[in-house]
C-alpha positions in Angstrom: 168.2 79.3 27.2 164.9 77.5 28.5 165.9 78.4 32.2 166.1 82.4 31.2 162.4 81.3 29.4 160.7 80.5 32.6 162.8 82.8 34.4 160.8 85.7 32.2 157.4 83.8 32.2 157.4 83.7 36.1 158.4 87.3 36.3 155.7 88.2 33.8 153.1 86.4 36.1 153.9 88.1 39.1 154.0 91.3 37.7 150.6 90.8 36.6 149.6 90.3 40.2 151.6 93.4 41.7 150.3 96.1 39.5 147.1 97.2 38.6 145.8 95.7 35.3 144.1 98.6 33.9 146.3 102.0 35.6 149.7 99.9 36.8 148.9 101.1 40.7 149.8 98.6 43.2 147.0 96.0 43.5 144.3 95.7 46.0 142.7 92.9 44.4 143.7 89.6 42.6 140.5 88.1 40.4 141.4 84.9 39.2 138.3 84.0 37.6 138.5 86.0 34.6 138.0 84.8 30.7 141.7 86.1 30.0 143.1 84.7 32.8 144.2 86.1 36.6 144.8 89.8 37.2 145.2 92.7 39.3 143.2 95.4 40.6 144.0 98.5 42.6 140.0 99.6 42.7 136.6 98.3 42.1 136.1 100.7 38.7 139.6 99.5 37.4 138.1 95.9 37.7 134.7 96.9 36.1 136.5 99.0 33.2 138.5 96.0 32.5 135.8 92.9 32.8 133.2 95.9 30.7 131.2 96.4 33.6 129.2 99.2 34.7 130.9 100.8 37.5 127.9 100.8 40.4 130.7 102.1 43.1 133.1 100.7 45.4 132.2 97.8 46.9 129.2 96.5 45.0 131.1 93.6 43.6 132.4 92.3 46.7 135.5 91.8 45.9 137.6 91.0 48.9 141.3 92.4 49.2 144.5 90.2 48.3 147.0 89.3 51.3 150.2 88.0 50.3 150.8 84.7 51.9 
C-alpha cells in the first residue's frame, strides 16, 4: 500500500512539471521558487496570473525555458 503511495505522489509531481499550472499546456517554464512550491508554465502571463502579477509582456520576467535533463 505505501509503494502505490509514492508511486501516486511522484506521478503527481511530475505532472506538475509537464503541464501548465494555470491552462494545462505543455510547459515552457519550471519556477521553483514559488511560496506554494515548484510549478509549470507554458507562457510568461500564465506565470504572472498565477504568482498575481501584472502581466508587462513576454519576456519581462526573464524567465529562462526548462530543458529536460
Amino acid at each position: 500500500m505505501e509503494g502505490e503511495s509514492v508511486n501516486f505522489y511522484d506521478d503527481m509531481m511530475k505532472r506538475r512539471i509537464q503541464y501548465c499550472a494555470v491552462c494545462e499546456k505543455p510547459r515552457k517554464y519550471v519556477v521553483e521558487d514559488l511560496a506554494v512550491g515548484t510549478r509549470a508554465f507554458c507562457s510568461e502571463k500564465c506565470y504572472a496570473e498565477f504568482a498575481g502579477l501584472p502581466f508587462m509582456g513576454e519576456g519581462y520576467y526573464g524567465l529562462e525555458e526548462y530543458e529536460d535533463e
